[in-house]
N, C-alpha and C positions, 0 to 999 in steps of 0.2 A: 368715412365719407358721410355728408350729411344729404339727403334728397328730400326732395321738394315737390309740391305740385302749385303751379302759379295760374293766375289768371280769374275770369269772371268765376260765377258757382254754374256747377255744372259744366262747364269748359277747361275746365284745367288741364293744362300741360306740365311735363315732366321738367324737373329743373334741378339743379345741386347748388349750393353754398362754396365757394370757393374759397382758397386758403385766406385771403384776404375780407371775407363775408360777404364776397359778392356774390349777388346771383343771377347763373348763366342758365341759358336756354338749352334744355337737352331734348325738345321733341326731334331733331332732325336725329336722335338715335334711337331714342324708343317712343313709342307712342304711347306709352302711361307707364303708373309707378302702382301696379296693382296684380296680385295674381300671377303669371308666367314671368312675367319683368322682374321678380323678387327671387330668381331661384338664384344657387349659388351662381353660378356661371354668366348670367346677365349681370351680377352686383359684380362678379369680380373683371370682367369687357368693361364697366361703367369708371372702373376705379383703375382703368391703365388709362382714360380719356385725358390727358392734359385739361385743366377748365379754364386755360388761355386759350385755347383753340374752337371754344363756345363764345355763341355773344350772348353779351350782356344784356339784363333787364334791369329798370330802374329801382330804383331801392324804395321806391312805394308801391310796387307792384303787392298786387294782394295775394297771398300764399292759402293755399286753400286744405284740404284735408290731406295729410301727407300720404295717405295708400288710397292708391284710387279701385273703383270696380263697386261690387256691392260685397265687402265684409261682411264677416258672421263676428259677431263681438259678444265674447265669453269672461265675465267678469267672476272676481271673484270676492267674496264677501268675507270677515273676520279674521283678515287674512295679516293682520298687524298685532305682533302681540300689548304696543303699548295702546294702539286701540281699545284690545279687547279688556286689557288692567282697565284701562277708565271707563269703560262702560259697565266692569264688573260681572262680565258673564264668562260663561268655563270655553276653556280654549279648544276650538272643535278639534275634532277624532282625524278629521278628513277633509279636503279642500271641499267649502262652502261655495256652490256656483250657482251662476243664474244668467242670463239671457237679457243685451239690451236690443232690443229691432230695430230704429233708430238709425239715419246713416251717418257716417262720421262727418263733422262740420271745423272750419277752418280754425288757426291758431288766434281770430283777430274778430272771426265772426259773432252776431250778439248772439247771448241765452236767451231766447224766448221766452217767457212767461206764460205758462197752457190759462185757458179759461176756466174760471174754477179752481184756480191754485190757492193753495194756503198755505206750503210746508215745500216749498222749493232749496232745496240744500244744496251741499257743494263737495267735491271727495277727489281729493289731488291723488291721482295712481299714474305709477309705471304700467306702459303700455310695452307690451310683446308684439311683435308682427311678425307671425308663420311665413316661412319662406320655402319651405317644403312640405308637399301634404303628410301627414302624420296621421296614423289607426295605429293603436295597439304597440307605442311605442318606450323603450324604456327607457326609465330617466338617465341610463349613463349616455343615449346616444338621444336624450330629448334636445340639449342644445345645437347639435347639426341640424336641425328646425327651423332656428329661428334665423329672420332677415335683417334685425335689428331692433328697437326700443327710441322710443317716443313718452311725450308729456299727455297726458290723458286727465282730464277731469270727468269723472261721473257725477254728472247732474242727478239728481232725482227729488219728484214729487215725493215726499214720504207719505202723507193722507194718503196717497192713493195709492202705495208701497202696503203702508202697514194697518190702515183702519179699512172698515167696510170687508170686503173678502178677501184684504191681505195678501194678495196677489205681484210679486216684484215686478214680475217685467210691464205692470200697466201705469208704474211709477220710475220706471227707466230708459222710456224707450220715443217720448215725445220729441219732435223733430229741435233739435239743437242741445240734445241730453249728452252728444259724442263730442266733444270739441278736441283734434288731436294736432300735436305738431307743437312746434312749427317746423320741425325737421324728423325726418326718420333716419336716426344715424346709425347703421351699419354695424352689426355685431361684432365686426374686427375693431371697431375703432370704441368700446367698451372696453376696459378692461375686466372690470367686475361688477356685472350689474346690482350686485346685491350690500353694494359700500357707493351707494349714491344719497345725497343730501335732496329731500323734497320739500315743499311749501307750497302756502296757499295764504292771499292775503284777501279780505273784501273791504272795501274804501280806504285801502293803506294799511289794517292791523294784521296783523299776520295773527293768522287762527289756527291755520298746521305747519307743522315745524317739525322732522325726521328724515330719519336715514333708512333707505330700500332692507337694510341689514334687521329690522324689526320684519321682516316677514316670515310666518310659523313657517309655510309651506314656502321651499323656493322654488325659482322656475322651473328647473327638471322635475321633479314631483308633481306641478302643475302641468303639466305639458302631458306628462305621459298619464298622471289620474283624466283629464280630460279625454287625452287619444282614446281611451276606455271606452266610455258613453257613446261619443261621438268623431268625426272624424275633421280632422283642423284642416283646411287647407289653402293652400299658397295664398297671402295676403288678409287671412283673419287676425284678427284681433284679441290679446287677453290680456284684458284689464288688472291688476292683480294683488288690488287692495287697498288702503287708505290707513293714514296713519288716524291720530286723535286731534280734533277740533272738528269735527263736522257740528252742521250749526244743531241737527238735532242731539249730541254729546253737553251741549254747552249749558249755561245753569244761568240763566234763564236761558231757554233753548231759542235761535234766533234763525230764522228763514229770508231769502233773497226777494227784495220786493225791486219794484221797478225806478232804475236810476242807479243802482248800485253796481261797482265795478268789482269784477274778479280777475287777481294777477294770481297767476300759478305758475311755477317750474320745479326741473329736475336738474340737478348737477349735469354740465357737460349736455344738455337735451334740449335747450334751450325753456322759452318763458312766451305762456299765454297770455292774453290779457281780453276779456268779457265784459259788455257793457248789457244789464240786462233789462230789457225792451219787451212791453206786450205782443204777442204772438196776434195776429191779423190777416184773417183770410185772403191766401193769395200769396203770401212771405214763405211760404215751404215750395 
């Protein structure tokens, strides 16, 4: 099942993709796609719905961030091994995390460009969506957790990631750093999330190119090192790594400046696409 959130920012409504790729109106069944709506029992009520029995919405309607509410987004870092080969650092011990603040922004919406940017990059990840809260959980029952998997780009300032006090999250967390969707499809309808093909292209060349199958740590290991620290729950976010092409890897290293467009997708997950625009008081 693929679900949706459609409509203005800030007003979205809940919607699914139909066998056909149309997209029908589900608010007359639940009032959002966030939090309590993602447990098993509301995803499996959504998926006996016929989506002839919904109406339809017009095929430009604008699709907004696929989990709605206010997510906790738990990314994770070095988290690819042909990454870390081309970057040439040693393969961590232990799932690398960090914290974007940030709320998640739509599949079509632009990347903002912060005031003061010099090192704006780009990082095509498979995205997790908790669908049951999680403390303390282990990884043989960490995937009865999850609600599904989504296209995620992490944006990040790097200047402001890694120089000056070198602090991550004040270079992850700028409003339009979360771009997720355009669907969140359903953990049933995954086979294996970890034999998915991902990319990322900026003005047509494609810079990343891999398969979810280069990740050191996989999602149950993630899920359950995570439930450790802190507690996940229904409708958060983890991000869970990036393969090799980010612009900072690249030799002459290259950053997104304004006018440049980013296409990203995941096998089966669908495909974003970013036009990236100065940030201007008032636009958040």
């Amino acid at each position: 099942m693929k679900l949706v959130r459609w409509g203005a920012a800030g007003q979205e409504k809940p919607g699914l993709i139909d066998a056909g790729g149309g997209l029908r109106d589900l608010s007359a069944v639940v009032p959002d796609l966030g939090g309590a709506q993602l447990a098993p029992e509301v995803l499996t009520a959504l998926a006996r719905i016929d989506p002839a029995t919904l109406p339809t919405l017009p095929a430009d309607t604008r699709l907004g961030a696929c989990v709605g509410g206010s997510p906790k987004i738990v990314a994770v870092g070095l988290n690819y091994a042909d990454h870390v080969r081309e970057a040439g650092m040693a393969f961590p011990s232990e799932p690398v995390l960090f914290m974007k603040t940030c709320r998640p922004s739509g599949p079509a919406d632009p990347v903002w460009l912060p005031p003061g940017h010099s090192k704006v990059d780009w990082e095509i990840e498979l995205a997790v969506v908790i669908g049951r809260d999680a403390l303390c959980v282990d990884e043989s029952t960490a995937m009865d957790h999850v609600a599904g998997y989504a296209t995620f780009i992490d944006v990040s300032e790097r200047a402001w990631q890694l120089e000056g006090s070198g602090q991550w999250v004040k270079g992850k967390s700028f409003p339009s750093f979360a771009p997720i969707g355009p669907w969140l499809v359903t953990a049933d309808a995954v086979s294996d999330p970890h034999e998915l093909s991902l990319w990322l292209e900026v003005n047509g060349e494609r810079l990343q190119d891999s398969r979810s199958a280069e990740m050191i740590f996989r999602i149950p290991r993630l899920i359950s090192d995570i439930s450790r620290f802190m507690p996940l729950f229904a409708g958060d976010i983890i991000a869970t790594g990036t393969p090799p092409g980010v612009g900072m890897g690249l030799k002459p290293q290259r950053w997104l400046n304004e006018g440049d467009r980013v296409r990203a997708g995941i096998e089966g997950l669908g495909v974003q696409a970013h036009d990236c625009v100065p940030w201007r008081r008032g636009t958040d």
